[in-house]
ROGUBA-945387 format. One record per residue (C-alpha): residue number from 1; residue in one letter; x, y, z. Coordinates in steps of 0.001 Angstrom, whole numbers, m for minus. Example, Ala and Ser with C-alpha at 12.3 -4.5 7.8 and 13.67 -1.06 7.14 Angstrom:
REM ROGUBA-945387
NODE   seq   type         x         y         z
NODE     1      a     12300     m4500      7800
NODE     2      s     13670     m1060      7140
END
This chain:
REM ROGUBA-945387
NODE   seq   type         x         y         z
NODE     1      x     82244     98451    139811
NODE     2      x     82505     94967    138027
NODE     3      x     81072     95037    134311
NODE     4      x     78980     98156    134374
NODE     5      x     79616    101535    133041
NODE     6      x     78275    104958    133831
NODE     7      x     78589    108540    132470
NODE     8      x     81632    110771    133178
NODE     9      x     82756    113723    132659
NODE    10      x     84318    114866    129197
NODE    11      x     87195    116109    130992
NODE    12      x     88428    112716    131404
NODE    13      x     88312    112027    128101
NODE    14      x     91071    112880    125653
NODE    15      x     89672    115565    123602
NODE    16      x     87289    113683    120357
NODE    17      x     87700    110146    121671
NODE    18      x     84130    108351    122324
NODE    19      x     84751    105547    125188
NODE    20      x     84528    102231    122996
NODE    21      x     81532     99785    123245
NODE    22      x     82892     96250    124596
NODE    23      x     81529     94392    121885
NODE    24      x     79991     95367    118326
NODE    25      x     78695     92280    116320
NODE    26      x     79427     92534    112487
NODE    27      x     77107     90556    110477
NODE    28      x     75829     90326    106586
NODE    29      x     73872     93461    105871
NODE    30      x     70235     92435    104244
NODE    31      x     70931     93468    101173
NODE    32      x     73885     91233    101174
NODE    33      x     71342     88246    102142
NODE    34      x     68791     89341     99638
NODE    35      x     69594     86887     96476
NODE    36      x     69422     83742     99149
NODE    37      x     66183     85113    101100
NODE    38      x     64608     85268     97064
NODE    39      x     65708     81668     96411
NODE    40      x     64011     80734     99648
NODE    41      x     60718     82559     98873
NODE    42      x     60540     80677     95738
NODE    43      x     60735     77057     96810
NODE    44      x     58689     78281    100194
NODE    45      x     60876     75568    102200
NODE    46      x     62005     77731    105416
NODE    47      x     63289     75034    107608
NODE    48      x     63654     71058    107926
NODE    49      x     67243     70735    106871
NODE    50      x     66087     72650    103511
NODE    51      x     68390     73627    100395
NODE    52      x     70213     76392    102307
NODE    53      x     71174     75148    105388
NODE    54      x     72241     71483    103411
NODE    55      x     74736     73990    101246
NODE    56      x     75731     76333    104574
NODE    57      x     76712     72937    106287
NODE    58      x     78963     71581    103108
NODE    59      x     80249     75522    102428
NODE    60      x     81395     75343    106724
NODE    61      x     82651     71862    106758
NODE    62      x     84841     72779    102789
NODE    63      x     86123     76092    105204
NODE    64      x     87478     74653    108323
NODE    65      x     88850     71336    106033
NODE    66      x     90656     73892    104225
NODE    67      x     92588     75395    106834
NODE    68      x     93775     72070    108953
NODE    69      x     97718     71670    108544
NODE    70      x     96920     67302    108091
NODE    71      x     94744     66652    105393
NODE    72      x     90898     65406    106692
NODE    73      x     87178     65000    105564
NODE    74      x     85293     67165    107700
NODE    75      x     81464     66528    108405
NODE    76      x     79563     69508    110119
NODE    77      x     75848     69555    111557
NODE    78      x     74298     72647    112218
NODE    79      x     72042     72939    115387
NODE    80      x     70314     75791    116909
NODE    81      x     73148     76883    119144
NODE    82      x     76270     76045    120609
NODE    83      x     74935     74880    124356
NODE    84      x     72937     72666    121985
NODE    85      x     75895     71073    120353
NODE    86      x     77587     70333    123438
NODE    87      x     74578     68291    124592
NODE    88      x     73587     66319    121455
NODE    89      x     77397     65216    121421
NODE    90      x     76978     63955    125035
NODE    91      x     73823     62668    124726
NODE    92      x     75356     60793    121297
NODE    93      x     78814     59783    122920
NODE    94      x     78810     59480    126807
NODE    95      x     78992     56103    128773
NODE    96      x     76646     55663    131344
NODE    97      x     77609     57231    134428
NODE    98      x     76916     60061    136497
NODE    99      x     79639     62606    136286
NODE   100      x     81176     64518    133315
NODE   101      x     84899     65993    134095
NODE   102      x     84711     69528    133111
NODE   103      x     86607     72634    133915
NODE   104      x     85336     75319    136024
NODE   105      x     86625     77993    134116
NODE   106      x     84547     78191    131167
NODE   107      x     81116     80398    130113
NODE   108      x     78416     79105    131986
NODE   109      x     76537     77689    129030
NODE   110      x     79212     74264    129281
NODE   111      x     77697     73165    132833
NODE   112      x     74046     73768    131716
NODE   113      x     74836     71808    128514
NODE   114      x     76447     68735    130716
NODE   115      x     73101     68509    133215
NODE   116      x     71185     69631    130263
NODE   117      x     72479     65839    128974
NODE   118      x     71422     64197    132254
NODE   119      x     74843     64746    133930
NODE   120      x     76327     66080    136804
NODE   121      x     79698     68212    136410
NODE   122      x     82791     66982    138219
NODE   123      x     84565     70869    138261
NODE   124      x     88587     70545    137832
NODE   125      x     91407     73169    137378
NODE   126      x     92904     74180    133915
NODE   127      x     96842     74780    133454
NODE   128      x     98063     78359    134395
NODE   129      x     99856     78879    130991
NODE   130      x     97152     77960    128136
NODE   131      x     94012     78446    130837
NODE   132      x     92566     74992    129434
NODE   133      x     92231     71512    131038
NODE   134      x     94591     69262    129734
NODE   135      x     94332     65209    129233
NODE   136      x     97051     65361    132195
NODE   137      x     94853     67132    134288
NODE   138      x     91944     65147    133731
NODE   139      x     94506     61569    133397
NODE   140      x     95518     62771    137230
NODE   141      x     92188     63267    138161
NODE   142      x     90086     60049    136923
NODE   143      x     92742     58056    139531
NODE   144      x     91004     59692    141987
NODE   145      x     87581     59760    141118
NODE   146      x     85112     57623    142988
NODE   147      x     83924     56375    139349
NODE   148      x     84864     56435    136073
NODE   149      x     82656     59698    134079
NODE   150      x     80756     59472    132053
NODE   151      x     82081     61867    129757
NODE   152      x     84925     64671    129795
NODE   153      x     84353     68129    128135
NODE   154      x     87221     70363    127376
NODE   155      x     87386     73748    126488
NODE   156      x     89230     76006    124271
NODE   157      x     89741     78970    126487
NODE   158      x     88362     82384    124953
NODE   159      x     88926     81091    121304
NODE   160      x     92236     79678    121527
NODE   161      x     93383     76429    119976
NODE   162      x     94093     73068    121611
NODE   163      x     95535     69882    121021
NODE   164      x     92835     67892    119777
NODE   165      x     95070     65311    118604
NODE   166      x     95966     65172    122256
NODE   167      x     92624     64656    123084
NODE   168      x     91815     61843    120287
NODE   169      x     94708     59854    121506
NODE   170      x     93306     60105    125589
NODE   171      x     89837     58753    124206
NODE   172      x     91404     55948    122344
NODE   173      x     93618     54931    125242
NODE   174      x     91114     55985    128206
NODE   175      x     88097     54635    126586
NODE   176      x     86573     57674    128012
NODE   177      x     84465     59972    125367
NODE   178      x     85612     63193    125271
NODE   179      x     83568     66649    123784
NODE   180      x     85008     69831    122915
NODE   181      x     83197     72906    123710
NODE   182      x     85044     75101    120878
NODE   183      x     82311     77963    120926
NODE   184      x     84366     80317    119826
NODE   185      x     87317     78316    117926
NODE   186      x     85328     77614    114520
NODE   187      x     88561     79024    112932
NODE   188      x     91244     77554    115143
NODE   189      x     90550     73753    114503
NODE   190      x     92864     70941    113801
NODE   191      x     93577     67457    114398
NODE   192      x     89980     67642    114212
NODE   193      x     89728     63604    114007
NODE   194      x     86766     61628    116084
NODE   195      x     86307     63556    118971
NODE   196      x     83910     66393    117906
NODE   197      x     84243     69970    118407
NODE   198      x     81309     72040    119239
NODE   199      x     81323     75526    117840
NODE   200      x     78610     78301    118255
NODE   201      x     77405     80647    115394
NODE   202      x     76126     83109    117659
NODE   203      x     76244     86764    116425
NODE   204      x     79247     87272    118834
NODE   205      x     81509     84622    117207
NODE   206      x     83841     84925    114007
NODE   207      x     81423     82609    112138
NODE   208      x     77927     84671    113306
NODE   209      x     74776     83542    112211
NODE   210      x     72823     85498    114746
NODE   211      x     71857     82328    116809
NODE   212      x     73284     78550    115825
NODE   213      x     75599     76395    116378
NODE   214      x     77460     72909    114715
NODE   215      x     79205     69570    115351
NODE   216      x     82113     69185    113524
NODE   217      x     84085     65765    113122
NODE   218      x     85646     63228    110988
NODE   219      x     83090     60973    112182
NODE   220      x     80528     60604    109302
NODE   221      x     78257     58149    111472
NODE   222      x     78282     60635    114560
NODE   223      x     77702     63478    112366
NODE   224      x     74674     61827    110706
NODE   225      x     72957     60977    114252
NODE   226      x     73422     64574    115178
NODE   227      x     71493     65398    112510
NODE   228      x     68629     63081    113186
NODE   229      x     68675     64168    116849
NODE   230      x     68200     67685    116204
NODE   231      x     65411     66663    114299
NODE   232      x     63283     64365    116393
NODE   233      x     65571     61746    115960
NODE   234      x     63690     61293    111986
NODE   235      x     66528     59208    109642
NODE   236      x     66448     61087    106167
NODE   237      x     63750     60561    103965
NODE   238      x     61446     59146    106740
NODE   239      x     58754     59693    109781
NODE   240      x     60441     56957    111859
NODE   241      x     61775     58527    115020
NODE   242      x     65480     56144    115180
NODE   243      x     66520     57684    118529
NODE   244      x     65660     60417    121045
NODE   245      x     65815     63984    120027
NODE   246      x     64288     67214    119616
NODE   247      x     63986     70330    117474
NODE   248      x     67126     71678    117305
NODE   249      x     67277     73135    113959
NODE   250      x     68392     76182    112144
NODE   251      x     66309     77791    109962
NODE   252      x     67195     78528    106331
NODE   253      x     67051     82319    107396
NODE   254      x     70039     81620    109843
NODE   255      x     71341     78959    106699
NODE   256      x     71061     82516    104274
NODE   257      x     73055     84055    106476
NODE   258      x     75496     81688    107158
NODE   259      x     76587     81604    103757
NODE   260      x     76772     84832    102951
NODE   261      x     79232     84991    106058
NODE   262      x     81435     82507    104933
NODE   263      x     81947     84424    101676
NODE   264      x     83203     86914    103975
NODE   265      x     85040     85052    107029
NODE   266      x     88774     85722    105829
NODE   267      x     88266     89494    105518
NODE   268      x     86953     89279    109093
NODE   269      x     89750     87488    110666
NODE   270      x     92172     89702    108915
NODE   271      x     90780     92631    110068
NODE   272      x     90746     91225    113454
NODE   273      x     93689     90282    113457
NODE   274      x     95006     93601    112432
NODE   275      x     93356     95029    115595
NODE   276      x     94631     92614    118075
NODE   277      x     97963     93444    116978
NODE   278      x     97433     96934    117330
NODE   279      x     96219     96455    120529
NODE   280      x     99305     94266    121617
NODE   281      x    101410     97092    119739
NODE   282      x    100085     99119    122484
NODE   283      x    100334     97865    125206
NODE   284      x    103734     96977    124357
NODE   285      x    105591     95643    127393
NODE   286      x    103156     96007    129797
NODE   287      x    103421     93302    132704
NODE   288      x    100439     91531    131444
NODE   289      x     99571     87890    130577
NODE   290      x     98617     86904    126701
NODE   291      x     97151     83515    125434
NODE   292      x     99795     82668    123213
NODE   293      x     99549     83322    119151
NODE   294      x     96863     85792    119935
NODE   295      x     96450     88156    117003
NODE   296      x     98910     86010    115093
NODE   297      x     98334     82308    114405
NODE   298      x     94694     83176    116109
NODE   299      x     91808     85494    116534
NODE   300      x     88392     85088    118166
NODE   301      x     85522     87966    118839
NODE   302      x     87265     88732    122178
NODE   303      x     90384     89735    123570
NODE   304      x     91257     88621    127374
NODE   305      x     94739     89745    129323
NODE   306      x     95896     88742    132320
NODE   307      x     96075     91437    134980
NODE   308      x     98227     91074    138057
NODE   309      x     96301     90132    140635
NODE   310      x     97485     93216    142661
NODE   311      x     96466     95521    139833
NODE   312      x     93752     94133    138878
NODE   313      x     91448     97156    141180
NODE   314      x     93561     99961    139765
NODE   315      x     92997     98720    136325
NODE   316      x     89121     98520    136411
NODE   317      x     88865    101733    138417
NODE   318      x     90841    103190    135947
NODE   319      x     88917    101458    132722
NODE   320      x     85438    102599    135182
NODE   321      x     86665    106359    135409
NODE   322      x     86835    106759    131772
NODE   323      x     83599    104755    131055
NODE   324      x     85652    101966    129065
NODE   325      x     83528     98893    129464
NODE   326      x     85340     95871    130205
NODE   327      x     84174     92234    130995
NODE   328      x     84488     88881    132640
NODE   329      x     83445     87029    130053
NODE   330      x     83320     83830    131791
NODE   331      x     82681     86007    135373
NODE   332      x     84568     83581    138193
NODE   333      x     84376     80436    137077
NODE   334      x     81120     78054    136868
NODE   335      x     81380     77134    140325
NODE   336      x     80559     80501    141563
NODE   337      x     77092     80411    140198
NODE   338      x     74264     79510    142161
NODE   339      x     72961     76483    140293
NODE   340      x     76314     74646    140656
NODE   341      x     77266     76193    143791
NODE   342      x     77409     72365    145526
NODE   343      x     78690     70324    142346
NODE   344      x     81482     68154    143469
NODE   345      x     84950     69326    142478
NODE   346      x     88680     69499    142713
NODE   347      x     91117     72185    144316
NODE   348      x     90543     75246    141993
NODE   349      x     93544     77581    142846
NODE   350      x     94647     78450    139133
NODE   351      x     90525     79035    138158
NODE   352      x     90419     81438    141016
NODE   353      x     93626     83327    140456
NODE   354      x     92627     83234    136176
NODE   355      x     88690     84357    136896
NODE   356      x     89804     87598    138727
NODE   357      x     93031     88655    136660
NODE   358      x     91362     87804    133252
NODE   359      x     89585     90630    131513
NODE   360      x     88272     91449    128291
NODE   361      x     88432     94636    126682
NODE   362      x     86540     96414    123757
NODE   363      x     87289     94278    120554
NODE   364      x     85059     94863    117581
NODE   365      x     85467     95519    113750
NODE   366      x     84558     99232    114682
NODE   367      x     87440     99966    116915
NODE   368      x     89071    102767    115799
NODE   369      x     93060    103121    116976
NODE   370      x     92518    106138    118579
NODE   371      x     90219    104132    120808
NODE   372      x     92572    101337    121209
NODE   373      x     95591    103607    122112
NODE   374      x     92867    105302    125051
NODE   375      x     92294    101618    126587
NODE   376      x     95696    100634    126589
NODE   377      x     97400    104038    128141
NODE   378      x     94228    103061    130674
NODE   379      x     95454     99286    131145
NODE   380      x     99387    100649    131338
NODE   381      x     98981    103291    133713
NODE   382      x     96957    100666    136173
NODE   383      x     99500     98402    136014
NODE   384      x    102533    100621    136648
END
């Protein structure tokens, strides 16, 4: 019974444990908003890149400089969401061409992004061990193509860092622009350098806004057309359209919020944090797969294991039997969809394998341990 829950009986239930809701988003209470939400009301300026959202933008880009291990000036544009980032970057950065390399195993907003652009996705594997595509992969794979892409787009899987040094040095010697869909990484960048990172600020992220998103890079220039693109392509200051674009702002509602979250991102992490390692506490050494420096050197808003594949029935009937809600967060793969059900692409052996065996499991700030200990003896006894 993939991703659905129903009512059971109590008696299958440990005595005073509530099955766990899959996801809880945490975000600033209004009262907690209130001062920002009064300094808007007084200048009445709600939108158009106004006071708040110009300070959220500096406050984001002064957080995630702060935390890189080399030394950078960050620039950050906020846009209305994260599928929105991805495509101004294209739109900003791709060659002309047809095809953008991207992997199939990602959330489905990446492919509607890349034809949201005017492209067509080329679908390719990720490696088994960090579940990403890798400049090899996609070095291997432009040798075979029947043109060179337009673009490549690479994903951080579930949260997770990657080498985006890595991926600065393949543009530079490739000539080949390269995006990278960090939706849920706004706290696990580094090497940040030209290439941008995309990040969303939806409610379900570490950085939640409710809905937005932003381009991050050390590209001042880029940064600056991002902003006039998600504003009708106006340059500061005039009514000049300088390029093509659209109305992909945030409002200074989302901007109040923003800030007021930022005051507030460490706690979150930490506390996070603390509940991932409880969780991997546990589950102890139960035969399951981890992305590593989860719950240590990183956190995101969900936590995904690797099942094996011949457990991965017993464990969801088991999870289904005590109404624990569980998820494929990024269901199959892309490919499975209808929409990109013909797309070209390569052999996807690890994406199937991955898309079955990786679940995610309640993770929220309101987990209590109780409730983690009930999902893990769940997860253990399916997989023993």
């Amino acid at each position: 019974m993939a991703d659905q829950t129903d009512a059971v009986p109590a008696s299958r239930l440990p005595a005073g444990i509530k099955p766990p809701a899959v996801m809880v988003p945490v975000l600033p209470t209004g009262d907690a908003i209130l001062p920002l939400l009064r300094e808007m009301d007084e200048r009445h300026v709600y939108s158009n890149d106004g006071p708040l959202n110009q300070r959220f933008a500096a406050a984001l880009a002064d957080l995630l400089q702060s935390r890189l291990t080399t030394p950078a000036r960050l620039h950050v544009a906020t846009v209305s969401n994260g599928t929105v980032a991805i495509e101004l970057a294209l739109r900003l950065r791709a060659r002309r061409g047809r095809f953008v390399i991207m992997p199939a195993y990602t959330f489905i907003a990446t492919a509607q992004a890349v034809t949201n652009a005017g492209f067509e996705p080329w679908f390719t594997d990720v490696d088994a061990d960090n579940w990403a595509l890798t400049p090899e992969i996609a070095q291997e794979l432009i040798a075979r193509l029947p043109e060179l892409p337009a673009a490549i787009v690479a994903v951080s899987p579930f949260g997770a860092p990657i080498d985006q040094r890595a991926w600065n040095s393949f543009e530079e010697k490739t000539g080949i622009p390269v995006v990278l869909d960090m939706a849920a990484a706004a706290l696990s960048l580094d090497g940040v350098g030209r290439v941008p990172a995309c990040v969303s600020l939806h409610a379900t992220k570490m950085l939640g806004i409710g809905e937005g998103g932003a381009i991050v890079s050390e590209d001042a220039d880029l940064i600056a057309a991002a902003r006039s693109a998600s504003s009708f392509g106006f340059e500061p200051g005039t009514r000049l359209a300088a390029r093509r674009g659209g109305n992909h702002r945030i409002s200074e509602y989302a901007a109040a919020v923003g800030l007021t979250a930022l005051a507030h991102a460490a706690e979150k992490e930490f506390r996070l944090k603390a509940l991932a390692k409880a969780y991997r506490h546990h589950l102890g050494d139960a035969p399951i797969d981890w992305h590593a420096g989860f719950g240590e050197r990183w956190v995101s808003m969900t936590i995904n294991i690797g099942i094996p594949a011949k457990h991965v029935n017993a464990v969801t009937a088991g999870l289904d039997e005590r109404s624990i809600p569980w998820r494929r967060w990024w269901s199959r793969g892309c490919h499975t969809h209808p929409p990109f059900a013909t797309a070209p692409r390569e052999r996807l052996d690890v994406t199937d394998d991955l898309g079955l065996r990786i679940i995610g499991l309640p993770f929220h700030e309101l987990l209590t341990d109780d409730q983690i200990a009930l999902v893990s003896e769940t997860v253990r006894k399916g997989v023993s």
